[in-house]
N, C-alpha and C positions, 0 to 999 in steps of 0.2 A: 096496361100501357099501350099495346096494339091496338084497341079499340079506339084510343083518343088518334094516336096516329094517326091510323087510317083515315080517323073521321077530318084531319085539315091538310092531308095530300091532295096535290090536284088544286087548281085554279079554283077559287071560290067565286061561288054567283057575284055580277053586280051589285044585286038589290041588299049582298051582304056587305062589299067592301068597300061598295059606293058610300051607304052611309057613313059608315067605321072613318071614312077618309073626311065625310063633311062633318062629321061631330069634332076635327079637329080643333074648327074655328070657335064654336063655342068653351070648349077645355081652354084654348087660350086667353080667350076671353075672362074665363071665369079665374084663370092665373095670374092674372095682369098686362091686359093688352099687350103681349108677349108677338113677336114679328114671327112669322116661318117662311121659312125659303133655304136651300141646302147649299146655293152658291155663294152664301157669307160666308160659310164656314171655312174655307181656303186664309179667308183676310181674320177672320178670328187664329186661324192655326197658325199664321204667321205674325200675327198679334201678340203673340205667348214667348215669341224667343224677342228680345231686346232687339232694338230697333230704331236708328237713326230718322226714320222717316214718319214725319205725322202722319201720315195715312194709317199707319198701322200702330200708332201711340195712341190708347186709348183704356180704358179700362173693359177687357175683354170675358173676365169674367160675369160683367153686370150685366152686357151688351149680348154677350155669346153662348155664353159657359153652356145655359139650357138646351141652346140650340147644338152645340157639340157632341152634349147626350145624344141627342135624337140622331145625329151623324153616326156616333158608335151605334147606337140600338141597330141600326140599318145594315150597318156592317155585321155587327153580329147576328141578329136577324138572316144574314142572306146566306152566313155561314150557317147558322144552325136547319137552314131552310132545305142548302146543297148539301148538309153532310147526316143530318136527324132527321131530316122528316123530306129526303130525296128517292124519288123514284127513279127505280130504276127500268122503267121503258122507255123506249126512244120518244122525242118531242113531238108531238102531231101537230103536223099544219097542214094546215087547208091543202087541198089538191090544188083548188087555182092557184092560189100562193106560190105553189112546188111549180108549177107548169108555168108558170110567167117568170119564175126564177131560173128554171132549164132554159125557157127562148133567151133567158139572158146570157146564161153560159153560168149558174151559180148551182150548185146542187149544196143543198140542207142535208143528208145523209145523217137523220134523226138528231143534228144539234139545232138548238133555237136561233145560230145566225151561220152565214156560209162563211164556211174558215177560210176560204180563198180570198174574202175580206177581213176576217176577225180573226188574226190565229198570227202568233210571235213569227210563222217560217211568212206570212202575206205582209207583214211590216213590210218585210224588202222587196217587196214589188212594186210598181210607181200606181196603179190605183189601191193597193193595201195601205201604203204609205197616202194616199190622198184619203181617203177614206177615214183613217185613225187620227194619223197627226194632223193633217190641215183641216180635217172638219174638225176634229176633236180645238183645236186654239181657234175655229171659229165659235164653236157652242162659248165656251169658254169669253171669248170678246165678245158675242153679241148679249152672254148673261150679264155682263158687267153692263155692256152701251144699257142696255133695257133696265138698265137697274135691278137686277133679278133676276131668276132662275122661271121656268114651267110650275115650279113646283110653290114660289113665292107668288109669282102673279095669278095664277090660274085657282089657287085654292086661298090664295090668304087676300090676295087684292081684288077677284073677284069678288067674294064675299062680301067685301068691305066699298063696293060699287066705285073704284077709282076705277074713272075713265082711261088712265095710263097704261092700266094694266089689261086695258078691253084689249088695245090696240097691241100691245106687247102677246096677250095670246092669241090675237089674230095674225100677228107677224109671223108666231111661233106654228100655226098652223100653214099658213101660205108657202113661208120657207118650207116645210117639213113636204108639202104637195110639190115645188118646183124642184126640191132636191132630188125626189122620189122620182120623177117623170121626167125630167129635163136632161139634170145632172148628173143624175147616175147612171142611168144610158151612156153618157159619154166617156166617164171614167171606165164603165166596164170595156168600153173597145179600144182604151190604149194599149 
């Protein structure tokens, strides 16, 4: 059982996970033109308690149910990831990484994000609090404007060559570049 272990600790090459992630689109394919994307899954799960408003009146097992699996699988997945098959050495990243994170004022002290953003005691700080809650209700409103999630447009709408979804993960990239360089410079020196 060590042996298997060992062999799927650690980041897996691209040229392995890369496909593993494009052979989604044909599996679904091959199920019944079946949708992916991980941001329906909120309006499916509030689908499931009774509900005065059509938006959420619908048949959610026909619509959803599939994609809800694949929700748990992820959760499970991330636990079985951090608790079974979790190493225990510190996170490695990059030295430039670390050193353009110190000119920032952040130090990663071997976790994969700086708790001085990510961590229950940075909520109540006003860039912790900018950071979590107000980008977090913007990812959130802009998956919805965009119709979708990164994970619906960029592997299931690109595939399927809708033009919406070019623009959607060009948007998702551009933002992600202005946030990085613009915006977050500015939150870190309030």
């Amino acid at each position: 059982m060590d042996i298997i272990l060992d062999a799927v600790r650690g980041p897996w090459a691209w040229y392995v996970a890369g496909p593993l992630i494009g052979l989604t689109v044909p599996l679904l394919l091959f199920l019944g033109n079946k949708r992916f994307g991980l941001s329906s899954n909120l309006r499916h799960m509030c689908a499931i308690t009774p509900s005065k408003n059509p938006f959420f009146r619908y048949d959610w097992r026909r619509e959803g149910g599939w994609n809800l699996l694949v929700f748990a699988g992820i959760v499970a997945g991330g636990f079985l990831a951090g608790i079974l098959l979790a190493n225990p050495a510190p996170v490695q990243v990059a030295e430039s990484t670390t050193a353009a994170l110190a000119q920032a004022g952040l130090s990663v002290d071997g976790r994969f994000a700086p708790a001085a953003l990510f961590s229950w005691s940075s909520l109540f700080t006003l860039p912790g609090f900018i950071v979590m809650v107000l980008g977090g209700f913007l990812i959130g409103f802009g998956a919805r404007w965009a119709g979708g999630c990164t994970s619906g447009h960029a592997i299931m709408g690109l595939s399927e060559l809708q033009w919406p979804s070019l623009l959607a993960v060009a948007g998702f990239f551009v933002g992600g570049l202005l946030a990085t360089h613009l915006l977050l410079p500015i939150v870190l020196g309030l």
